[in-house]
FIKOL-628689 format. One record per residue: z negated, x negated, y negated of N, C-alpha, C in turn; residue in one letter; residue number from 1. Coordinates in Angstrom, 3 decimals. Example, Ala and Ser with C-alpha at 12.3 -4.5 7.8 and 13.67 -1.06 7.14 Angstrom:
2
{{-7.800; -13.190; 5.690}; {-7.800; -12.300; 4.500}; {-7.800; -13.200; 3.300}; "A"; 1},
{{-7.080; -12.850; 2.250}; {-7.140; -13.670; 1.060}; {-7.870; -12.900; -0.030}; "S"; 2},
end
This chain:
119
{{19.786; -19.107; -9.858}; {19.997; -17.671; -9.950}; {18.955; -16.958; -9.092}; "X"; 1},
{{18.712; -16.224; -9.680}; {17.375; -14.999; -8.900}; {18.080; -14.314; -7.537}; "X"; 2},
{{17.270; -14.305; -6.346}; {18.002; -13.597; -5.441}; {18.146; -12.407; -5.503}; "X"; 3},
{{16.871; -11.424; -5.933}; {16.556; -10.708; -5.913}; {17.626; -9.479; -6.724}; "X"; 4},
{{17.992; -10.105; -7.353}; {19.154; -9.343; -8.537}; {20.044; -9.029; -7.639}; "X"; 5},
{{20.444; -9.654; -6.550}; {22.119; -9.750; -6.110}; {22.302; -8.549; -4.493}; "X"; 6},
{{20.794; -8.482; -3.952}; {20.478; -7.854; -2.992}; {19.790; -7.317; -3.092}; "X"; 7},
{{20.056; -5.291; -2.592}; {19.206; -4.376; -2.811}; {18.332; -4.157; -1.404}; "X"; 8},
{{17.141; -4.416; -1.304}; {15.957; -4.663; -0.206}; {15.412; -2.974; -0.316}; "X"; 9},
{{15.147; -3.003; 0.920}; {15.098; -1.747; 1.570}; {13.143; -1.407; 1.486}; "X"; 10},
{{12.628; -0.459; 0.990}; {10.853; -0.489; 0.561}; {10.485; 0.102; 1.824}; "X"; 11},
{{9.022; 0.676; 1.681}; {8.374; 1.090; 3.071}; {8.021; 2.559; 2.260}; "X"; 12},
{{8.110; 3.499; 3.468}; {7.781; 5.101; 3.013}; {6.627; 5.208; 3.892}; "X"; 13},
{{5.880; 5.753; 3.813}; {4.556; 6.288; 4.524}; {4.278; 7.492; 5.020}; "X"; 14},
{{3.996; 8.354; 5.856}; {3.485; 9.791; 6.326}; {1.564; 9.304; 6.914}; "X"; 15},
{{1.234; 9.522; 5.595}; {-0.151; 9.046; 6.799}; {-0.700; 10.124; 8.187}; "X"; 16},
{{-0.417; 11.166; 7.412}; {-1.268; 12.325; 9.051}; {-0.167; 12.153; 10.225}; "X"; 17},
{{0.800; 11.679; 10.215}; {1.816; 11.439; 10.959}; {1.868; 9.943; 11.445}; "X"; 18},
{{1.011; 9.238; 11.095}; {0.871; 7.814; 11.160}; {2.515; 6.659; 11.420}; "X"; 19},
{{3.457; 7.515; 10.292}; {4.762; 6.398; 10.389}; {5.018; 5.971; 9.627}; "X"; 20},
{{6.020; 5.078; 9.294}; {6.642; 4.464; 8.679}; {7.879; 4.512; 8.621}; "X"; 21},
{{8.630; 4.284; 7.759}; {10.314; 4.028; 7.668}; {10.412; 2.982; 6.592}; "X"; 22},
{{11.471; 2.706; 6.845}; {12.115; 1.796; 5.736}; {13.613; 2.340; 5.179}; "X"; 23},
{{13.497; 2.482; 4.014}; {14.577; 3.294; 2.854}; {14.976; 2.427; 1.984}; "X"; 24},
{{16.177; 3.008; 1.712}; {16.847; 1.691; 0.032}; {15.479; 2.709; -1.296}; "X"; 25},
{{15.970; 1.751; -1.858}; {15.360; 2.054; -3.405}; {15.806; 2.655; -3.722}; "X"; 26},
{{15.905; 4.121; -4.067}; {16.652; 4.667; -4.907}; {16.060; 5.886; -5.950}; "X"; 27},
{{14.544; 5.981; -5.545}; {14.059; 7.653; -6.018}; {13.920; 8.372; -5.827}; "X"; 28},
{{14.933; 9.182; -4.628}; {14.716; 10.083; -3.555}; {14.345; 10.091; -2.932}; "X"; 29},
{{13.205; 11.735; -2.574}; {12.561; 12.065; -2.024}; {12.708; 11.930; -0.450}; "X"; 30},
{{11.971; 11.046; 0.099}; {12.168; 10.586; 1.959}; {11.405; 11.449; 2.591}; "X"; 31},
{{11.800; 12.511; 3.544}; {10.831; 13.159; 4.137}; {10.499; 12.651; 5.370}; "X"; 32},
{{9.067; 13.067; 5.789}; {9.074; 12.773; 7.408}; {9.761; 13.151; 8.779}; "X"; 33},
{{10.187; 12.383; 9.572}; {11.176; 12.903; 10.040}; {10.330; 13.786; 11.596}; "X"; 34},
{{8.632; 13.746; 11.419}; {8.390; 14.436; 12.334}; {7.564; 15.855; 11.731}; "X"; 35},
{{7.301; 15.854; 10.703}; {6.297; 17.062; 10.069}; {7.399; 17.414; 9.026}; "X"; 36},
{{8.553; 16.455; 8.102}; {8.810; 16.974; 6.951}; {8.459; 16.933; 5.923}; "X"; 37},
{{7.311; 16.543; 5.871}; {6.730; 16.655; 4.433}; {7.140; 15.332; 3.841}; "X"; 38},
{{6.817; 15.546; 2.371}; {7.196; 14.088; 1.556}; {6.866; 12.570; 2.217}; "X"; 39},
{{7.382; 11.888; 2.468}; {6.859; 10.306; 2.278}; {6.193; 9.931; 0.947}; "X"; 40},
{{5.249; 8.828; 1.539}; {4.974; 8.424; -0.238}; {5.699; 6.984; -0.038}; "X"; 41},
{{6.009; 6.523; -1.469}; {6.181; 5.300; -1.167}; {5.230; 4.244; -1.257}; "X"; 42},
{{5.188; 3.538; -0.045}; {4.090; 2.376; 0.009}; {4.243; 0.700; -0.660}; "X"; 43},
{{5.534; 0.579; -1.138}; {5.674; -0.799; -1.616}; {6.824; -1.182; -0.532}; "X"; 44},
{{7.086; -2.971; -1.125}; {8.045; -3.808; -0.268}; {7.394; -4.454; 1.079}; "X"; 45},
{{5.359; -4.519; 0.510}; {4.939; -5.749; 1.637}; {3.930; -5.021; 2.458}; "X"; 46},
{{4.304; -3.967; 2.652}; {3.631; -2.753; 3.269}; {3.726; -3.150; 5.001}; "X"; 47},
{{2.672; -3.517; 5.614}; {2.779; -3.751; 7.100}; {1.655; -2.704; 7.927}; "X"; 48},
{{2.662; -1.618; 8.694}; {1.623; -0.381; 8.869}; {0.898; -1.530; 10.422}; "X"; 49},
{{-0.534; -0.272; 10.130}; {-1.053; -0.750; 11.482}; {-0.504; 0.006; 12.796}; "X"; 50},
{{-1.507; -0.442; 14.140}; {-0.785; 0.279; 15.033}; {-1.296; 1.657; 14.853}; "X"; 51},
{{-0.647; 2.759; 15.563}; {-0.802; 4.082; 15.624}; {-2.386; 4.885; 16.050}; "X"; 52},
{{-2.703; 3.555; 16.604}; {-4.283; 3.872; 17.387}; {-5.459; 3.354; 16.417}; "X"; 53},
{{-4.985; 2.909; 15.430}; {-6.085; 1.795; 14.789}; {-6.564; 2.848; 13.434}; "X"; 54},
{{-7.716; 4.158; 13.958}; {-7.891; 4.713; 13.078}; {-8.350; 3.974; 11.825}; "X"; 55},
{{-9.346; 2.557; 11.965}; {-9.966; 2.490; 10.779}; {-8.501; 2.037; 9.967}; "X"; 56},
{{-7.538; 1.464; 10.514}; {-6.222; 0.980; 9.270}; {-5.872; 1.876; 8.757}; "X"; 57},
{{-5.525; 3.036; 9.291}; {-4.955; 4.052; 8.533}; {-6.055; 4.805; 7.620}; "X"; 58},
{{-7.190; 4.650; 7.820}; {-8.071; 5.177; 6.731}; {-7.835; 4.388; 5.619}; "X"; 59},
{{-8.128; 2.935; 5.606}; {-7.368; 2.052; 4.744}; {-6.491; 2.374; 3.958}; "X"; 60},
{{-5.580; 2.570; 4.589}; {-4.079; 3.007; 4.094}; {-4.084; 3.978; 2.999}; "X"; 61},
{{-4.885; 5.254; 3.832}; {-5.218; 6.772; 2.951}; {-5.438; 6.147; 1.832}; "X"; 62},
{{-6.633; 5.359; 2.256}; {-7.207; 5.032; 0.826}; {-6.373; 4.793; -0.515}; "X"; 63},
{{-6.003; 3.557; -0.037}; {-5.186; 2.282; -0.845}; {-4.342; 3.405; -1.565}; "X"; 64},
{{-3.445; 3.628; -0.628}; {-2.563; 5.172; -1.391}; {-2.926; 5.767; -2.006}; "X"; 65},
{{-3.956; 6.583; -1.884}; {-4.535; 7.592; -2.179}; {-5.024; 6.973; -4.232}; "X"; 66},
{{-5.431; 5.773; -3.965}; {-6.009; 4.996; -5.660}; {-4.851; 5.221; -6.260}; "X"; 67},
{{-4.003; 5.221; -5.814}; {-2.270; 4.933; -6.487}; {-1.687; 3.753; -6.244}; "X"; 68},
{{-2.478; 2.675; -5.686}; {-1.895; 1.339; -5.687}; {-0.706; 1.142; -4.277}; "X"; 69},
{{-0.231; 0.311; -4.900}; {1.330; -0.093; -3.718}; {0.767; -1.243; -2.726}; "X"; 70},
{{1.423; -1.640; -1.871}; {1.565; -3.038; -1.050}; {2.732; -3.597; -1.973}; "X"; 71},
{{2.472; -4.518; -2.859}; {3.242; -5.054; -3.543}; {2.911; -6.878; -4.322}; "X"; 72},
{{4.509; -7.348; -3.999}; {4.184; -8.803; -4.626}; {5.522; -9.168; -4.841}; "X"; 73},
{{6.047; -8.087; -5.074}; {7.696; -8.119; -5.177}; {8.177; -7.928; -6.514}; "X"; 74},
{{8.541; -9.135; -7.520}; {9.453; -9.184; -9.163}; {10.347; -8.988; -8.438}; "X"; 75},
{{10.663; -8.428; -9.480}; {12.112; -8.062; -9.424}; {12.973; -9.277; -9.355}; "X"; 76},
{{12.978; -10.122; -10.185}; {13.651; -11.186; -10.497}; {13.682; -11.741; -9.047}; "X"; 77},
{{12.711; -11.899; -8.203}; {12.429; -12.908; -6.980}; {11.939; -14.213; -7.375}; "X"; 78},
{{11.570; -14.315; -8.314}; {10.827; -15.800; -9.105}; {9.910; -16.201; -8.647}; "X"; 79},
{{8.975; -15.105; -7.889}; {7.008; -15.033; -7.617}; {7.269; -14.273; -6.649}; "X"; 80},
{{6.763; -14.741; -5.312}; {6.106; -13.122; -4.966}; {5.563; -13.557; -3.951}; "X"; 81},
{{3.615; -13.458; -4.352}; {2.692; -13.437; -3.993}; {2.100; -12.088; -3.662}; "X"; 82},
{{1.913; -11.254; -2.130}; {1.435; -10.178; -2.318}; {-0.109; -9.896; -2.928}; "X"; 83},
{{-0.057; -8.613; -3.144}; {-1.882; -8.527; -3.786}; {-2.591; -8.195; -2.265}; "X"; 84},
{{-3.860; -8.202; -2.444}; {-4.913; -8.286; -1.559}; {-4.941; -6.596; -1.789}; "X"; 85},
{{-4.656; -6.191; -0.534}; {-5.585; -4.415; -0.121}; {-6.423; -4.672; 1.206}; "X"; 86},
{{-7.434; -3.796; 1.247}; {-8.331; -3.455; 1.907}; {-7.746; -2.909; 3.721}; "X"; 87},
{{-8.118; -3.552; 4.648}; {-7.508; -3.215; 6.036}; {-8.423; -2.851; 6.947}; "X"; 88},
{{-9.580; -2.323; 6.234}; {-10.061; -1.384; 7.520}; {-11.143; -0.749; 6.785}; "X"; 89},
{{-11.356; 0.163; 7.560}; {-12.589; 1.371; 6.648}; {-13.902; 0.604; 6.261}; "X"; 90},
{{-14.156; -0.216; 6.924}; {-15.401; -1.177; 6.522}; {-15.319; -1.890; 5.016}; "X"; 91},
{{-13.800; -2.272; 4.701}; {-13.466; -2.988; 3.492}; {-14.081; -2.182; 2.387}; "X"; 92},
{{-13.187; -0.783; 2.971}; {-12.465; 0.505; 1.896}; {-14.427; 0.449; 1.114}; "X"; 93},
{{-15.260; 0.874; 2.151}; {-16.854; 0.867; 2.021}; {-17.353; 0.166; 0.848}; "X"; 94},
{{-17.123; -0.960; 1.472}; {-17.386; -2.528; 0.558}; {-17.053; -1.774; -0.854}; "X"; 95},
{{-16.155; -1.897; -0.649}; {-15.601; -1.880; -2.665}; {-15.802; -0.514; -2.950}; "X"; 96},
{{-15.817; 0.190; -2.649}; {-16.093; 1.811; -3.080}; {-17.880; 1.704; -3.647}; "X"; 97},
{{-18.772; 0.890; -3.001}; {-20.177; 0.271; -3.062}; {-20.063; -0.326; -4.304}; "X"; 98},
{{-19.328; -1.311; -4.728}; {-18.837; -1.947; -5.671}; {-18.695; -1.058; -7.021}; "X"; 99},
{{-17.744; -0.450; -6.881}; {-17.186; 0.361; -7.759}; {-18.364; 1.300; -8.218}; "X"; 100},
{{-18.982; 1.821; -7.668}; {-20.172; 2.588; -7.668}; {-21.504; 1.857; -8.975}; "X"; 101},
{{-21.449; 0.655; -8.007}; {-22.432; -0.116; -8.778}; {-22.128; -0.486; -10.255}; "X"; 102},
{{-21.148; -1.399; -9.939}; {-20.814; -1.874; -10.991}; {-19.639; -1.041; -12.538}; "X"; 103},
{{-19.661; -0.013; -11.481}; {-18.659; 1.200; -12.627}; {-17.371; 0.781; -13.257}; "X"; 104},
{{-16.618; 0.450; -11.868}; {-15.098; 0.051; -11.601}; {-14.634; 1.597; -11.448}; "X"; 105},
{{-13.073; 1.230; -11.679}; {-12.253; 2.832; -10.922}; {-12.390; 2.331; -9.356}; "X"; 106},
{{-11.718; 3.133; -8.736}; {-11.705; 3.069; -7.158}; {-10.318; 1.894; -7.154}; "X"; 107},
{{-9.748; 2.269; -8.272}; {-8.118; 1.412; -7.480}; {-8.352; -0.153; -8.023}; "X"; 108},
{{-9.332; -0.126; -9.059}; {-9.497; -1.815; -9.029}; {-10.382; -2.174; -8.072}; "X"; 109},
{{-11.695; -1.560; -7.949}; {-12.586; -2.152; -6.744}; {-11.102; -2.207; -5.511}; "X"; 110},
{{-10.494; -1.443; -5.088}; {-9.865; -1.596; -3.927}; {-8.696; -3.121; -4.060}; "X"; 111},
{{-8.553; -3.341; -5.052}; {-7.592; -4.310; -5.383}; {-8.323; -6.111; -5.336}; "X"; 112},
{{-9.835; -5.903; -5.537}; {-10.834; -6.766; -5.230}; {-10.432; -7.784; -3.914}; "X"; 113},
{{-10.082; -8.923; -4.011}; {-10.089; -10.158; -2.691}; {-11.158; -9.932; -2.227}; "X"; 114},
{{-12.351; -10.314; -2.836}; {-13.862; -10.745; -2.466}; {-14.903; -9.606; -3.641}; "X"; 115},
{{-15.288; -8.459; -3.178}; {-15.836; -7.858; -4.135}; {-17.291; -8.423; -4.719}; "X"; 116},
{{-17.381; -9.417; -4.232}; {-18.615; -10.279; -5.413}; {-18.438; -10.606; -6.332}; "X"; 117},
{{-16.927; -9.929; -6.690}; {-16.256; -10.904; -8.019}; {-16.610; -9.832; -9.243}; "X"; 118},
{{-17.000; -8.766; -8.697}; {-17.002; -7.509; -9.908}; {-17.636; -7.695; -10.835}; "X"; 119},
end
């Protein structure tokens, strides 16, 4: 039997100019920040923020977000779950944005890139 079916796991919400995190049930509703207010976005299940000081992660972060893509490796079922590869520091974000450029990717696949020699 799938675990995943039987237990509802709690996702990660994001405030990037606020540099926090929370953790919320699944449900759809709108999570605000609990220090500015404004919307959370949601970041996925395998979302691990950096520390508060580590500007280049949170540029990262902007980023990754910003393509549309999640921190995610989570079926539903619980059968698999391998997370995907995102980009963890502004040097990465560079890399593949270079990539994308060149080789005439969107931004959210270059960012989704392990090793961008692969383009």
């Amino acid at each position: 039997m799938c675990t995943y079916a039987e237990v509802t796991y709690k996702v990660h919400y994001v405030c990037v100019p606020c540099r926090q995190s929370f953790k919320y049930a699944w449900d759809g509703a709108e999570h605000l920040c609990t220090r500015c207010r404004a919307p959370m976005v949601f970041a996925g299940h395998d979302f691990a923020a950096p520390r508060k000081t580590d500007d280049s992660g949170w540029t990262a972060v902007e980023a990754v977000l910003g393509a549309g893509l999640k921190y995610e490796g989570f079926q539903t079922c619980g059968c698999g779950r391998e997370p995907k590869y995102r980009p963890r520091t502004s040097a990465e974000v560079r890399v593949r944005r270079r990539v994308a450029a060149r080789a005439g990717l969107g931004e959210a696949d270059a960012l989704a890139l392990r090793d961008p020699g692969d383009a």
